[in-house]
N, C-alpha and C positions, 0 to 999 in steps of 0.2 A: 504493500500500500504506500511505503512512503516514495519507493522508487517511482511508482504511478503519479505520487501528490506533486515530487518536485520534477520528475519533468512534464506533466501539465503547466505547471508556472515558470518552468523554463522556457517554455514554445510561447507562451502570451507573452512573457519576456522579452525575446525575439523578435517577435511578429509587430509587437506594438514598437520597438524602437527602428524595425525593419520600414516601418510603413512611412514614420516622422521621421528619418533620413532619407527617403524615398520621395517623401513631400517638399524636404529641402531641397534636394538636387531638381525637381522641377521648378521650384521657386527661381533657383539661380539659371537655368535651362533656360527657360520662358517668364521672364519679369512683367512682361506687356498685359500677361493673362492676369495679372495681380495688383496691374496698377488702375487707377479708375481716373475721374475724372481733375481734371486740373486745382491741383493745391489750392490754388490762390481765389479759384472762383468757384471752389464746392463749399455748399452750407450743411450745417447740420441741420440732418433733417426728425431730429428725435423729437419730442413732445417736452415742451418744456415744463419743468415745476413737479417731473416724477422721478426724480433722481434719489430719493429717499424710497419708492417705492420699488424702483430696479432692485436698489441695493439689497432689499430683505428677500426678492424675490429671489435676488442670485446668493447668497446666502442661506437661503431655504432649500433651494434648489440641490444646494453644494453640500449641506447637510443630511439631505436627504439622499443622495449620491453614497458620499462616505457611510452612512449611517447600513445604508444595504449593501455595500462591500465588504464593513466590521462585520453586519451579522453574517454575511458568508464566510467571515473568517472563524466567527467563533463556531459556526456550525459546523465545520471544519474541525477547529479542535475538538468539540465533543464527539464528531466522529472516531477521533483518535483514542479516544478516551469513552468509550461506548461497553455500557454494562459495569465501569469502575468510578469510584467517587471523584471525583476532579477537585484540586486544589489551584483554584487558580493564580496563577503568576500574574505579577502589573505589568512584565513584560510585553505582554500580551497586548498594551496600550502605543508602545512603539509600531507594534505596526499598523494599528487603527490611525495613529497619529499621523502614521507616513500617507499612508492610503485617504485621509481626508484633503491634504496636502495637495495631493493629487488630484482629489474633486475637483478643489477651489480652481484648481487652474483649468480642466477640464470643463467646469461646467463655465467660470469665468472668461475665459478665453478662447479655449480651441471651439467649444462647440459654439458660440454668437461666430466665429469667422467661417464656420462651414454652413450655419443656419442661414445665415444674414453676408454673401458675398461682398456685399456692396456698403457693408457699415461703414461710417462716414470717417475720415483722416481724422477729422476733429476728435472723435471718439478714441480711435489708435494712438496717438496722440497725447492723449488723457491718462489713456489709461494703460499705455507701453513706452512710450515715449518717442515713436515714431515718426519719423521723418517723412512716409512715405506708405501707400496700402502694402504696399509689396515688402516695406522693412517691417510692416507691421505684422505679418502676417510671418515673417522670418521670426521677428523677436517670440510673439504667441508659440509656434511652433517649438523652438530651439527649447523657451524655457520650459513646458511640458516634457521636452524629449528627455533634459539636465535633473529636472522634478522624479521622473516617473521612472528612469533607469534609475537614479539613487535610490527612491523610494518603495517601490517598489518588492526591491530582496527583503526590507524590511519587516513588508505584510508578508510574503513568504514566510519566513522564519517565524514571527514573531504566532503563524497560526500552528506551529508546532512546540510551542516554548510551553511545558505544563509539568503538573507531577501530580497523578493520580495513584489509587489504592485499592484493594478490595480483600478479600482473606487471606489471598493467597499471597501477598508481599506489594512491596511500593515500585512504582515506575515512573520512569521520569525523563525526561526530553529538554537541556538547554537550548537558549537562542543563537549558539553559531553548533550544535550538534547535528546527525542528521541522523535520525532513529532515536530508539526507546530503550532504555537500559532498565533491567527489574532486577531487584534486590528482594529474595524471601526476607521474611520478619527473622528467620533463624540467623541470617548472612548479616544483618544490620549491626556494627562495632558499635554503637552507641546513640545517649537524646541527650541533647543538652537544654532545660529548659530554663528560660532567664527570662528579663525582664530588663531592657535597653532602656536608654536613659540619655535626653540632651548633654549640651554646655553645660545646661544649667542646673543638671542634677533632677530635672521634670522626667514623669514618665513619656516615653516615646512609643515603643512597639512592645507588644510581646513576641517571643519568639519560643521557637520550638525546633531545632538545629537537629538533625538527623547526618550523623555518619555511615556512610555505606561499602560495603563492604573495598570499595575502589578505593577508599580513603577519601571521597568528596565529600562536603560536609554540603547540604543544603536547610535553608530555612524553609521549611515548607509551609510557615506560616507568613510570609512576607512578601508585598509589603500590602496585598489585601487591604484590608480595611480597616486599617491603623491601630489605636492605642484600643480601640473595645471590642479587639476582632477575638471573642471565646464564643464556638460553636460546635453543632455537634460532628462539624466533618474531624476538628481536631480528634473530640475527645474518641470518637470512635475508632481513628486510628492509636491514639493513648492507648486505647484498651487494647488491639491488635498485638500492638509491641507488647506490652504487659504480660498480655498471653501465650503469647507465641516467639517471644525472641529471649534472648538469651544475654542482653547485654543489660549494662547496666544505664539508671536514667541520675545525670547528675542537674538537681535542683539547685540554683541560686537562694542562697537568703536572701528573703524578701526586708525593703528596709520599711521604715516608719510611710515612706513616703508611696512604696507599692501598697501595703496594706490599707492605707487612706484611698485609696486609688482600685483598688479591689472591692473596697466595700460598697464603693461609690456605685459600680456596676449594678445593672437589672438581675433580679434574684438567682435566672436561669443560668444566666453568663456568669456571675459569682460562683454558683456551686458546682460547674463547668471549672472554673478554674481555680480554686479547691481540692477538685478531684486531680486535675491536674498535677498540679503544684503539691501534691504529696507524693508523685513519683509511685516506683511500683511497688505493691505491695509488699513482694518478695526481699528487696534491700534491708 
């Protein structure tokens, strides 16, 4: 499957920066077919007084873009991760980021110059900095091509970046990795579970560090959903280890300022991490 996933996205890869080096070398080919009417005595012919309302429109637009290429990205990873509990990585936000990145210029640029041929210099202009329909149309192009090859590997990767779990042991997948590595609960060298801390001595994350048999140490709670993130994906896998592994779980002393901070929590997540925070029975 993964061989199938990445060269899929290698061929859309190809093809999409195949096609915008293809459109440049026509651009420089044939400039006539790009150029329109004379600088000096073409007007804009936009509607005036709705430039606040293009804007939300092309922003809606570009939101709406990205927004259904994330979720094909996440439906993606759960594919990878189908029938086991997913721990999601923020990772995972690198390449929504890239891939909206991508929209804006997309939905802002390249497609008003394929929709609308004849959009006005003044406009190019504005909003490229164009000299000329045909520099403008160079400038649109190139930077889509500079966007969307950078961009692009991002969303790639970043729909395989995860660590999930289920009885049989933890699996897991970095963002420059390319496959899935599984660790049995027996094979795991150790938990280290702590509680991170700014500058300024404030609580920051919890954390839940997993060593694997490779000697990689992952936090499989990070960086999710920050300083209240106790649920029941952790503690179920708590219990897994507990059960079924053989290593030991080293707990930090909790200081005056986690216990304040602990208590603080909604009842559920409290006695979540409790349960945690006493490590495994057996020690």
């Amino acid at each position: 499957m993964y061989i199938a996933y990445y060269a899929v996205m290698a061929v859309i890869w190809v093809v999409i920066i195949a096609l915008c080096v293809r459109r440049l070398a026509d651009i420089a080919r044939d400039p006539a077919r790009y150029e329109g009417a004379d600088a000096e005595t073409e007007a804009d012919t936009a509607p005036k007084g709705r430039g606040g309302f293009r804007a939300v429109a092309f922003l809606v637009c570009a939101f709406a873009v990205g927004a259904a290429l994330g979720g094909a990205g996440y439906g993606i990873l759960l594919l990878f991760t189908r029938g086991r509990t997913l721990l999601f990585f923020g990772s995972f936000y690198c390449g929504v980021f890239a891939v909206f990145l991508v929209a804006l210029v997309l939905v802002g640029i390249v497609l008003p110059l394929h929709l609308f041929p004849r959009i006005s210099l003044q406009a190019l202009r504005r909003e490229l900095g164009a000299s000329s329909r045909r520099d403008g149309w160079k400038r649109g192009i190139l930077m889509f091509l500079i966007i969307f090859a950078v961009g692009f590997p991002f969303f790639a990767l970043g729909n395989e970046t995860y660590a999930c779990f289920d009885e049989n042991g933890i699996s897991r997948s970095g963002f420059f990795e390319i496959g899935e590595t599984h660790t049995a609960y027996e094979d795991v060298e150790g938990v280290h579970i702590y509680i991170s801390h700014n500058s300024r001595g404030e609580v920051n994350v919890f954390c839940y560090e997993v060593t694997f048999s490779d000697g990689k140490r992952v936090n499989v709670n990070y960086p999710n959903t920050g300083r209240g993130y106790f649920d029941g994906k952790i503690l179920q896998l708590h219990r897994y280890l507990e059960e079924r592994s053989t290593c030991e779980a080293v707990v930090d002393a909790l200081s005056e300022t986690d216990l304040a901070y602990l208590e603080g929590l909604p009842a559920e997540r409290r006695e979540i991490a409790r349960e945690i925070f006493a490590g495994f029975d057996d020690q």
